[in-house]
C-alpha positions in Angstrom: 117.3 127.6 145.2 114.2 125.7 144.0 111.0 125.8 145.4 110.2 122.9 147.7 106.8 121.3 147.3 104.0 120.6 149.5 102.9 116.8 150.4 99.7 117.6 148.7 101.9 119.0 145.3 103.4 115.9 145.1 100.4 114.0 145.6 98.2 115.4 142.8 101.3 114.9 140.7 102.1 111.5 141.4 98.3 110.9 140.8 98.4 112.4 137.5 100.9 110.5 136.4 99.1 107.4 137.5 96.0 107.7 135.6 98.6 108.9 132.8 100.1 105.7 132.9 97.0 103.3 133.4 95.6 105.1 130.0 98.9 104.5 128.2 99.1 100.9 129.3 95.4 100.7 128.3 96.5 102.6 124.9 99.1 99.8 124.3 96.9 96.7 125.3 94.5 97.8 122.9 96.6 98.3 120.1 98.8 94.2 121.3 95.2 93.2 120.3 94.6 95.1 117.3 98.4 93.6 116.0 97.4 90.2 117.1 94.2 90.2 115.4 96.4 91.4 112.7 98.8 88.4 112.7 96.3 86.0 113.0 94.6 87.1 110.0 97.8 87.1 107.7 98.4 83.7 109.2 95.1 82.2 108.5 95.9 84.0 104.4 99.1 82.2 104.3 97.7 78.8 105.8 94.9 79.3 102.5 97.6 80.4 100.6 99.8 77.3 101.3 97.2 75.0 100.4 96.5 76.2 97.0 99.3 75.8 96.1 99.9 72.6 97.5 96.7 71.9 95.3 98.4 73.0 92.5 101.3 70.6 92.9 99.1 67.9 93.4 97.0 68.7 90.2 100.2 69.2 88.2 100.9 66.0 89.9 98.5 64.0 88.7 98.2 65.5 85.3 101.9 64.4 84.4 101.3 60.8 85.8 98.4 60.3 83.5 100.1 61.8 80.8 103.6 59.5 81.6 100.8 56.9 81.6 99.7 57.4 78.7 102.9 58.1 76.9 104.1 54.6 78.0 101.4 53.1 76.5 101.6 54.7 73.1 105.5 54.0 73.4 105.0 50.5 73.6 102.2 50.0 71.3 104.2 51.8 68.3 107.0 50.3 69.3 105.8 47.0 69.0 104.6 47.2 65.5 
């Protein structure tokens, strides 16, 4: 038959596993701040990201109007001779 343990066994034990527990939960917040610190930085790359490329689109944009422009305008002036 097992032992049976004292009040005060039981007490140091449950204690220990307190202050084990308060340092894991400490353990975990710490590392739910590392992560988020993480994800924010990743989001603030892909924001960046995003907007050179939208950059992009709007150059390429721009570049094939004026060159539509111009094409139009060389298309009717040969055309017309």
């Amino acid at each position: 038959m097992p032992e049976e343990k004292t009040t005060r066994e039981m007490v140091y034990e449950i204690s220990r596993d307190v202050k084990w527990i308060c340092r894991t939960l400490g353990e975990m917040q710490e590392q739910a701040g590392d992560h988020e610190d993480r994800l924010r930085s990743l989001e603030g790359w892909r924001e960046r990201k995003t907007g050179e490329e939208q950059r992009a689109c709007r150059i390429g944009a721009g570049a094939g109007g004026l060159v539509g422009g111009v094409v139009a305008v060389l298309v009717r002036v040969i055309g017309g001779w």
